[in-house]
Each structure stands twice: as C-alpha cells, then as structure tokens.
C-alpha positions as CSV (number, residue, x, y, z in Angstrom):
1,X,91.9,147.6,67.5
2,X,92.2,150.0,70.6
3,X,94.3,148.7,73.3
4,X,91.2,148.3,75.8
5,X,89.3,146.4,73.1
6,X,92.6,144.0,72.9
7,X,92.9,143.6,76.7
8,X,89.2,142.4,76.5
9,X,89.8,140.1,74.2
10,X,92.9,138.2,75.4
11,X,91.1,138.4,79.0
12,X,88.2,136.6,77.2
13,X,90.8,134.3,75.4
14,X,92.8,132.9,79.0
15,X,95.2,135.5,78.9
16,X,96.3,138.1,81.3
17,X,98.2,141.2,80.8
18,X,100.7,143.4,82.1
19,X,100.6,147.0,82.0
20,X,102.4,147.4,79.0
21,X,100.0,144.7,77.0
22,X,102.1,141.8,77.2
23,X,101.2,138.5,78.6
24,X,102.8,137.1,81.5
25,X,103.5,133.2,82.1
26,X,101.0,130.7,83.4
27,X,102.0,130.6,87.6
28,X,104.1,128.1,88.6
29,X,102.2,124.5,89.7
30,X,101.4,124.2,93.5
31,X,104.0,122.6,95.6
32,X,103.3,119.0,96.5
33,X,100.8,118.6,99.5
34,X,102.6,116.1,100.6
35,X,107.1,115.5,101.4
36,X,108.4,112.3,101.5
37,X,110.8,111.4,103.5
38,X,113.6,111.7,101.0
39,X,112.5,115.3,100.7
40,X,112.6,115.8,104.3
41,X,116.0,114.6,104.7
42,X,117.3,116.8,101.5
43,X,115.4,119.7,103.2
44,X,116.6,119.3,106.6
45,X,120.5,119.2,105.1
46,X,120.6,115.6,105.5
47,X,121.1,115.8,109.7
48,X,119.1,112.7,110.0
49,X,121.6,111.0,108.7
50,X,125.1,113.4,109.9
51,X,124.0,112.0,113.6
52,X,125.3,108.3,112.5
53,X,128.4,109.0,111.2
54,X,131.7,107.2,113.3
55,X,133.7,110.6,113.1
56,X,134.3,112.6,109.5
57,X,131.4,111.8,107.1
58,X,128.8,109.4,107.6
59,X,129.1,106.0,105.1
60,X,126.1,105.3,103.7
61,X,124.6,101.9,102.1
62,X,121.3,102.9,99.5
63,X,118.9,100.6,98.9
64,X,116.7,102.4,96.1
65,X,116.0,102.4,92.3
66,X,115.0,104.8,90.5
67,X,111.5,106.1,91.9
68,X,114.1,107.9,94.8
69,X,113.6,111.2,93.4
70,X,113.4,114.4,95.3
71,X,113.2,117.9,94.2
72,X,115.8,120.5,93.7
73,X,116.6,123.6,94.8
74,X,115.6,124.9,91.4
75,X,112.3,123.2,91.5
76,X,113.4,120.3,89.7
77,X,113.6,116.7,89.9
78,X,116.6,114.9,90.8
79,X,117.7,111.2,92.4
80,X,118.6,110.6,95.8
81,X,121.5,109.0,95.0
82,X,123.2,112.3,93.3
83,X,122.1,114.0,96.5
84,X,123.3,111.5,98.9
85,X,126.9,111.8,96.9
86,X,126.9,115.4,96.8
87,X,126.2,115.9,100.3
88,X,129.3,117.4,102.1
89,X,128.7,115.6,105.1
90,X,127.7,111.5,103.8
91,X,130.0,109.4,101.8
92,X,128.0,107.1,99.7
93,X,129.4,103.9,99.9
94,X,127.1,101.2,98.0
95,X,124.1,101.1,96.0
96,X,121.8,98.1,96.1
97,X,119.2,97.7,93.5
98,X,115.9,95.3,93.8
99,X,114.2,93.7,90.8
100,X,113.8,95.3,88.3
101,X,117.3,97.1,88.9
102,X,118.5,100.4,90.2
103,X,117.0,102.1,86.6
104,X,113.6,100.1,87.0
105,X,114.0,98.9,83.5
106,X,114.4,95.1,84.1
107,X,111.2,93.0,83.3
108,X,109.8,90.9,86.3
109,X,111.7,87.9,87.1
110,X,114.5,88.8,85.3
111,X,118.0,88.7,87.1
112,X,119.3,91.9,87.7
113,X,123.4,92.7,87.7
114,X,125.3,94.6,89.5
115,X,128.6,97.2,88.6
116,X,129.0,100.5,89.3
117,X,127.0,103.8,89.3
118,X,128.3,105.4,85.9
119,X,127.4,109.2,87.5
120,X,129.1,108.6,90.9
121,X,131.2,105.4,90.4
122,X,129.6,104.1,93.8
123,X,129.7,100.6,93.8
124,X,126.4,98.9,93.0
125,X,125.0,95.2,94.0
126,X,122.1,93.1,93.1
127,X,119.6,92.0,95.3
128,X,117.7,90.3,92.7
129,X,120.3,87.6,91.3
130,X,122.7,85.2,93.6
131,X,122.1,87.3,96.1
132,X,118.8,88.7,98.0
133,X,120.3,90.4,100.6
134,X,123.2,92.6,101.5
135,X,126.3,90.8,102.3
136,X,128.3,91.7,105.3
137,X,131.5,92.2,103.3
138,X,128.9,94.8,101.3
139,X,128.6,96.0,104.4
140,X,131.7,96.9,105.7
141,X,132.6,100.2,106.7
142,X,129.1,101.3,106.3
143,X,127.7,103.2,108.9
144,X,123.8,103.1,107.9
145,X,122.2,101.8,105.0
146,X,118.8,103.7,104.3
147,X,115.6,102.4,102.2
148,X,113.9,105.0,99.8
149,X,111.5,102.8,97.1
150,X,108.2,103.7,96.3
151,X,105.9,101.1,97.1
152,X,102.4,99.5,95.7
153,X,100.9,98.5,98.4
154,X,100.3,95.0,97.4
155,X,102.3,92.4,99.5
156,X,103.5,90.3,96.6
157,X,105.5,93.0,95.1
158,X,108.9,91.9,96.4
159,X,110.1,95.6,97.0
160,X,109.0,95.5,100.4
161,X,110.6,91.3,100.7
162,X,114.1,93.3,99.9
163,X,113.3,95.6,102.3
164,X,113.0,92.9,105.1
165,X,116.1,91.1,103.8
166,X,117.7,94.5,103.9
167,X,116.9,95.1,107.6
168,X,118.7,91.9,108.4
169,X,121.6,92.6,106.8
170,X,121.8,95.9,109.2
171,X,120.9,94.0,112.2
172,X,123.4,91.5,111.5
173,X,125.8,94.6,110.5
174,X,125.3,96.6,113.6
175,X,124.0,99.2,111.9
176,X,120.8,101.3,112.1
177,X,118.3,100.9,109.1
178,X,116.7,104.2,108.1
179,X,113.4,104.0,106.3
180,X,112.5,107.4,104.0
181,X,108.9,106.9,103.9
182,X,106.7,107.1,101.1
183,X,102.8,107.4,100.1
184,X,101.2,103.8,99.6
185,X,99.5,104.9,96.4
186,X,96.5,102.4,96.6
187,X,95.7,103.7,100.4
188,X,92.4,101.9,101.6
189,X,93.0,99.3,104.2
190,X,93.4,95.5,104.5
191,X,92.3,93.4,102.2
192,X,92.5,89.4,101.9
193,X,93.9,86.6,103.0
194,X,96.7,86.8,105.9
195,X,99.5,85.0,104.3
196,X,99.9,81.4,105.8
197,X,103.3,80.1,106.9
198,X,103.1,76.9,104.0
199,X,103.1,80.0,101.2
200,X,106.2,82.1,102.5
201,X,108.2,83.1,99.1
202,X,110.0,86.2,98.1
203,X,106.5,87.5,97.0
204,X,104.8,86.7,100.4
205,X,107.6,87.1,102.8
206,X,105.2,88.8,105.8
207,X,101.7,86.9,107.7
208,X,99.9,90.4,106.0
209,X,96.9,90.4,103.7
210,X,97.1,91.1,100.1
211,X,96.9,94.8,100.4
212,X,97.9,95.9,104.1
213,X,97.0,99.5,104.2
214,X,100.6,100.1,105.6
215,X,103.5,102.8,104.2
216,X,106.5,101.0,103.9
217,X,107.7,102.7,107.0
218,X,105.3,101.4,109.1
219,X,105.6,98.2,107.8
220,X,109.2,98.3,108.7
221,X,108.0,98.9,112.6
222,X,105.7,95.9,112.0
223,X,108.0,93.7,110.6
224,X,110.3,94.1,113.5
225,X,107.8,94.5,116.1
226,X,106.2,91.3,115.8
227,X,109.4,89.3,115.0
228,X,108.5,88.6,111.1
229,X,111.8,87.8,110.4
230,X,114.4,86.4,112.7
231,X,117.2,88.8,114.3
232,X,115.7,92.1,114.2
233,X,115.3,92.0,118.0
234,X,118.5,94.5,118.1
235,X,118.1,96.5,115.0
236,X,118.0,100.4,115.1
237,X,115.5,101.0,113.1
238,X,114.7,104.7,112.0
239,X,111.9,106.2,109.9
240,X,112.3,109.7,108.4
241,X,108.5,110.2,108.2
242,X,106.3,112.2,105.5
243,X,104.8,115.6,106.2
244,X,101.2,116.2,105.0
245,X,100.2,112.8,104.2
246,X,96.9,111.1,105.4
247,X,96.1,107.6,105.8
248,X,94.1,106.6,102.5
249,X,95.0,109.2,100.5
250,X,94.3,109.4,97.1
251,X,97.8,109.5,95.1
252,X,96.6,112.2,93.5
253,X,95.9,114.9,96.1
254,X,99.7,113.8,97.0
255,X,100.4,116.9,94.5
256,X,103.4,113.7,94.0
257,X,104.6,113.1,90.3
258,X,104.0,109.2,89.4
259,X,107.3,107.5,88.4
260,X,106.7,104.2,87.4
261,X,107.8,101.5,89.7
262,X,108.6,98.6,87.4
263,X,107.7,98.7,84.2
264,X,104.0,96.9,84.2
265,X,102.7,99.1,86.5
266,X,103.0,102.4,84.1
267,X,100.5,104.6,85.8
268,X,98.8,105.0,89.8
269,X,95.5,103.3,88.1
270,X,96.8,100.1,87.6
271,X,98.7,100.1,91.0
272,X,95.0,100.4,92.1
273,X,93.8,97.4,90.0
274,X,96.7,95.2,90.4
275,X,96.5,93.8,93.9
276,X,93.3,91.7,92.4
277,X,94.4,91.8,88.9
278,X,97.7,90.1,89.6
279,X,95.9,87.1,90.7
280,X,95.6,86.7,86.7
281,X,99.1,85.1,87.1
282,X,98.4,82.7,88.9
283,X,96.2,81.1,85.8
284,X,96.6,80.7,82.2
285,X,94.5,83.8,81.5
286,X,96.0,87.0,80.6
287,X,96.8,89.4,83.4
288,X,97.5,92.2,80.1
289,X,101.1,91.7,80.3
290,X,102.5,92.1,76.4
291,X,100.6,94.8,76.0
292,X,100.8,99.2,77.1
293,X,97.8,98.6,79.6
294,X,98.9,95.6,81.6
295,X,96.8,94.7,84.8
296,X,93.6,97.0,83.8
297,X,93.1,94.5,81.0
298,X,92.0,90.8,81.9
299,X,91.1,88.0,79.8
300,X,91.4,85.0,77.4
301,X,91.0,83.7,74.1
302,X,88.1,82.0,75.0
303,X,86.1,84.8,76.4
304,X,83.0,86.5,75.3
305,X,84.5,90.3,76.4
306,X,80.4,91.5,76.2
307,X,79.1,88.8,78.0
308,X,82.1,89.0,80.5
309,X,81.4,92.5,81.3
310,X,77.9,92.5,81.4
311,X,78.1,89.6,84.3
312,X,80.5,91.8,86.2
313,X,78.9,95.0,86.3
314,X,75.3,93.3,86.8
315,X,77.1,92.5,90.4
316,X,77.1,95.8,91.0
317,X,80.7,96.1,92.7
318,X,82.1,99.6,94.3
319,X,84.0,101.7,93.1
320,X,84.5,99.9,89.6
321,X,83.8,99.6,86.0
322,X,84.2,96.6,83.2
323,X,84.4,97.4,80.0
324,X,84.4,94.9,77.4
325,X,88.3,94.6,75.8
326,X,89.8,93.3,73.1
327,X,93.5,92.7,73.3
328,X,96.7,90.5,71.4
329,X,99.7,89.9,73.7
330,X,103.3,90.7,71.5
331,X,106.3,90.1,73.0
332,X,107.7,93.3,74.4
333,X,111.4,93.5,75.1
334,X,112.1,95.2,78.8
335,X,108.4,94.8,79.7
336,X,107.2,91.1,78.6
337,X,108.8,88.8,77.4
338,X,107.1,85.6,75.7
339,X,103.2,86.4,77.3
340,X,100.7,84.2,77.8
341,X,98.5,83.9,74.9
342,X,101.6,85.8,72.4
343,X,99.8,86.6,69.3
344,X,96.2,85.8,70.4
345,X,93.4,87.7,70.0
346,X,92.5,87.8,73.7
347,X,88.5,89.0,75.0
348,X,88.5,90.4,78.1
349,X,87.5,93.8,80.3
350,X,89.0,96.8,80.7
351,X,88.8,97.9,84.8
352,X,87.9,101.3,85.3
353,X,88.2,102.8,88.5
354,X,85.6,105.4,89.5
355,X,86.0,105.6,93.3
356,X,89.3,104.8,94.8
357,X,88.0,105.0,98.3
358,X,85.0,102.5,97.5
359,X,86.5,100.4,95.2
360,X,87.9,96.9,96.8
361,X,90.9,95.2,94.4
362,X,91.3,92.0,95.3
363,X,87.5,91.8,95.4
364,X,87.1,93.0,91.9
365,X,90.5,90.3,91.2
366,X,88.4,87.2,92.6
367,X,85.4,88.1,90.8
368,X,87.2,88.9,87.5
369,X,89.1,85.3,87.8
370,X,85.7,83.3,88.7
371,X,84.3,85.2,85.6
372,X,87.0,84.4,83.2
373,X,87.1,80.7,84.7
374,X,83.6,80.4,83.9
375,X,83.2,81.1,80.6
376,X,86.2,78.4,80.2
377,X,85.7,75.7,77.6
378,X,86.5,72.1,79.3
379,X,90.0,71.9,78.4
380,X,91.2,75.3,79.2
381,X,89.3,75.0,82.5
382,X,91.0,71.5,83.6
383,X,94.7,73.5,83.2
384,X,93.0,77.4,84.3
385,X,95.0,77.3,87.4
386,X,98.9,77.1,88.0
387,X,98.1,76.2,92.0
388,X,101.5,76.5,93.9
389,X,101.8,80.3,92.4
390,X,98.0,81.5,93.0
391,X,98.3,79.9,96.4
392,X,102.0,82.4,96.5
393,X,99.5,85.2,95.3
394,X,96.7,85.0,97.3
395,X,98.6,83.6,100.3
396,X,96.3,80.5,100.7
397,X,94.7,77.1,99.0
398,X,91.5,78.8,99.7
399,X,90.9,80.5,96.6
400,X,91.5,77.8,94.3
401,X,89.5,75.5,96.0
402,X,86.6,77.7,96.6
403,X,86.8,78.5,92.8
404,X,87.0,74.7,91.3
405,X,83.9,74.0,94.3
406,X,82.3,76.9,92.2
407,X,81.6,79.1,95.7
408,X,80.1,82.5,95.0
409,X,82.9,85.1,94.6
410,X,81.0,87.3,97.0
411,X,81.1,84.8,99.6
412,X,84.7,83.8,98.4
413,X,86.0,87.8,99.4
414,X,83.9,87.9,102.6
415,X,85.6,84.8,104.1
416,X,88.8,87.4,104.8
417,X,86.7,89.8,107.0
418,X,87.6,88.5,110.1
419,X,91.6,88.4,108.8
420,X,91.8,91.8,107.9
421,X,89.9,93.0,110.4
422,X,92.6,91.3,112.9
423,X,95.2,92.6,111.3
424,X,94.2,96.0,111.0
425,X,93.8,96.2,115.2
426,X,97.3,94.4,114.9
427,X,98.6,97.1,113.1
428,X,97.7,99.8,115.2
429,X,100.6,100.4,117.7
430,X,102.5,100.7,114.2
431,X,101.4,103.6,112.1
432,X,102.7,106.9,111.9
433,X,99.8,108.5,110.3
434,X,96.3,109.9,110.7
C-alpha cells in the first residue's frame, strides 16, 4: 500500500502521524478546571502555612484521610500527608483520622484506631473511638492544625461534625485552624429541615438543613460566625480557598478525579442521591447498603419494584429517574456488615439522575420513603420507622409524623421553603464563591 494511501487510512482509523509514518501518543488530559486548596498550598511552596511557624519549621496537626490528594510535579497523584512531611519548611507532627479512618476503609459506625503513619512514622489518633476531638496533650507543640477532607454535602455525614470538634480543639490550643477547601460535589443549595436543638448528635452537630449548599470552608466561617459551637469566639481561623470553582458546580466540570469518601458512597452519583436516600436508615427498608450500588438502590421485601416506580415517576419529579430494582443484601466485610434485609430478595428502584442542577435529593428521599411505606403490609408498616434516628436524619419529628398522618410528600418537602430559604440569606456574609 503506498505511504499516502496508509496515512489516509490511519487518519480515517483515529490515528495521527508523524512525518516519518509513525503514530504519536494520545495528548495528555486537560488539567483540572478547578485547585483545591491542598493544591494551592503545594503550589504556592506551602507559604500559607511557613507564616505560622514559632521560629525553625512550622508543627503541623492533619486532620485528613485519604481523599487529601494533590497532584505532583510529574502529573501524578499523591497524599497531602507525604507532601506536608516532605516539605522542607513544616514538620508534621500528628495525624488525626475521622470515621472511617485515615485510609477510608472502615465501614460506618465502626470504631476507628489509632498508631502511627507506616510511610512517615507521624503519630496518628482517632477521632472516631474514645475520643471525638483532639486532645490538648495531642496538641502540644503544634503550631496549626489544618483540615483537608473531601466533603458530601449532606449535613449528617459526620466529616464536617469532626471538623467542628477539630476547631475547638485549636481554639482551646491557641492555635489557628486552616481550612483547605474543597468542591461540595452535590452543589445546588439548601435543602430541608434546619436541624432543631432536641436532635443535636454527631450526625447533626450544626442548626443547617439537610444539604447546605456550603464548601466546607465556608461552613467553617459559619460555624464560627454564628457561635454554633461554644469557644470559637477567639479562634484564628484560615481558609486556603479553591481557584476556578463556582457555586453549584457540577463535580464533573471540576476536571477533579472522584476518590471515594467512605466506602458506601463509591461514585459522585450517589453522593448526589444520598442526602434523600439516607433517610432509608432511618426505617427498616433498605438504603442498598450490602450491596456495590448502595444509596441509588431503595427498597424492601415487600415491595412491588414495577409498581413502586411507576408511582414515582407518574409524580413527575426534576431532575430524576426510578427504575424498577431488584436487589439481595450480603454481608460485605469493610463496607456492610450484617444489612438490613441480609439474604433477602429486596424490590425496590434504582435513582437515576438526569439533571444535577434540577434534581432535589431530599425531595426525591421523602417521596421514595412515603412510597416504600406505602406499599407496607400491616406489620412491617407498625415497625417501618426507627423514630429517634430519622428524627437525627432529617433533623426534626416532622417527617415521621407527616408520614404516619399520611400528608402528601409534595406538601411534606414544601413545608422546608421558608427554612432554607432563611438559611440561605443567613449564609450569605459566609461564602467565598460565585
């Protein structure tokens, strides 16, 4: 074949040539639209940080686990934590891991140990077992203890409770807190039920709704702006904040590699689903746990899966799609241990997201529970609910009660308007973005 003939072809084929003939390698993928704060600081030769030190290097206390990575010089990923330790001018000086641990490989609720850091021998300490918060003998000699976790977005995932706890510790310490803000993946805005005082727990620890719209840095601000938690009225608090990122962006047009941020939540989609799906947990229904697609699968042994979804999508809701599941629950070590309904066959719906910026969570989540509740035989339905942790969950009695009165769930998720909507003006003087 005659070398312009060939050219033709591999042109045709989704090659390109050199001059000589040969092919040449795909171009290298776009750089990320958007730098966290993590990056920032690696990028900026960690001087946010060199300002705090006491004289010499500056001591530094981590909160993190393991979605703190940044990227090399060479393009590729690495953790913060072999950054921080490599750094010529910070001396890492303690590691504190939340639930799920400093690897993220701890199933929820499970207690989670401390040690030491096997790459850097940095001492490391739970704040998910005897201890929530950093102890001032943790604390000592540390000159600033910095936050870098990514977030969900939802308020009862407890990374953003350690956080809180975290900035106490500081406060009490003396200590600036420095926040390295990340994207909240779900975006969109409030959502919910402001949490009331009666329902404060480690998975409600802030008067927020469900989903707050917020990065964790500018919850930080919020947090000790309004005087959430008591003694933060002294604390330094610093945020090293992102570059390219706008409010309500979609996680991916971050140009952001997803690292899973406890093991149920495996991909962005069911961070998306997962503020309403979680409310699953809060009943004797399946949320999906004991299974690979936890959270965008709902349902129960009891339930008609065509039925269920043909009910749901006739009510027309944004931004969504149910589709009719079939599931069984196994116990999986690391991920779920002992789930509801282990063994079962389990009929249910498979959420679909097809508009993140239309498409309401905790919404879908109170429909998809009224739903599941409905199609409930008598016995199930007089034990569907475990009410202390729903009312944890959704930060209220409300929902329960509105469910068991048999309210409409679109009149259940407008009662919230005026909530978020107050929150969101509340918010305001706090966010650092667009």
């Amino acid at each position: 074949m005659p070398l312009s003939a060939l050219l033709v072809l591999l042109t045709l084929l989704g090659f390109q040539a050199d001059a000589a003939g040969a092919t040449s390698a795909a171009p290298p993928a776009p750089p990320p639209s958007v730098t966290t704060g993590a990056q920032r600081l690696v990028d900026e030769g960690f001087a946010p940080l060199a300002v705090l030190g006491r004289g010499g290097a500056v001591r530094v206390g981590l909160v993190t686990n393991h979605t703190a990575r940044v990227d090399t010089a060479d393009g590729g990923p690495a953790h913060l934590i072999d950054r921080l330790a490599a750094a010529p001018d910070v001396a890492l000086a303690a590691l504190f891991g939340p639930e799920h641990g400093l690897r993220g490989t701890a199933e929820a609720g499970a207690g989670v140990s401390g040690g030491a850091d096997r790459a850097t021998g940095t001492p490391v300490y739970s704040l998910y077992g005897a201890s929530r918060k950093p102890t001032q003998a943790q604390l000592r000699g540390v000159d600033a203890l910095v936050f870098d976790m990514q977030d969900v977005g939802a308020r009862f995932y407890t990374y953003i409770s350690t956080m809180g706890y975290a900035m106490q510790a500081a406060a009490e310490a003396g200590i600036p807190f420095v926040v390295l803000d990340r994207p909240n993946p779900i975006g969109g805005g409030a959502e919910g039920w402001v949490m009331g005082p009666r329902h404060t727990s480690f998975v409600g620890l802030y008067p927020v709704p469900v989903t707050h719209g917020l990065t964790v840095g500018e919850l930080a601000r919020m947090v000790a702006g309004e005087g959430w938690l008591p003694g933060l009225d002294g604390l330094d608090l610093r945020v090293v904040e992102m570059g390219g990122y706008r409010r309500g962006m979609p996680w991916e047009q971050t140009g952001l590699a997803w690292t899973p941020p406890s093991p149920n939540v495996p991909d962005v989609e069911t961070a998306r689903v997962y503020p309403g799906t979680g409310f699953f947990e809060g009943t004797t229904a399946s949320e999906g746990r004991g299974t690979r697609v936890p959270f965008t699968h709902v349902g129960a042994p009891w339930v008609d899966a065509d039925a269920l979804a043909a009910t749901l999508n006739a009510r027309g809701l944004a931004g969504v799609r149910f589709e009719p599941a079939a599931f069984t629950p196994v116990d999986l070590p690391g991920q779920a241990t002992d789930p509801k309904h282990e063994g079962e066959r389990v009929g249910g719906v498979r959420l679909v997201v097809t508009d993140p910026a239309a498409f309401r969570p905790v919404a879908a989540g109170v429909h998809a529970v009224e739903a599941v509740y409905r199609q409930a035989p008598p016995r199930p339905r007089r034990s569907f609910f475990k009410a202390d942790w729903l009312a944890k969950l959704a930060g209220t009695d409300r929902l329960r009660a509105a469910l068991v009165r048999g309210d409409d769930p679109a009149r259940i998720a407008a009662s919230w308007a005026d909530e978020a909507s107050a929150f969101e003006a509340r918010a305001e003087p706090y966010r650092l973005y667009p």
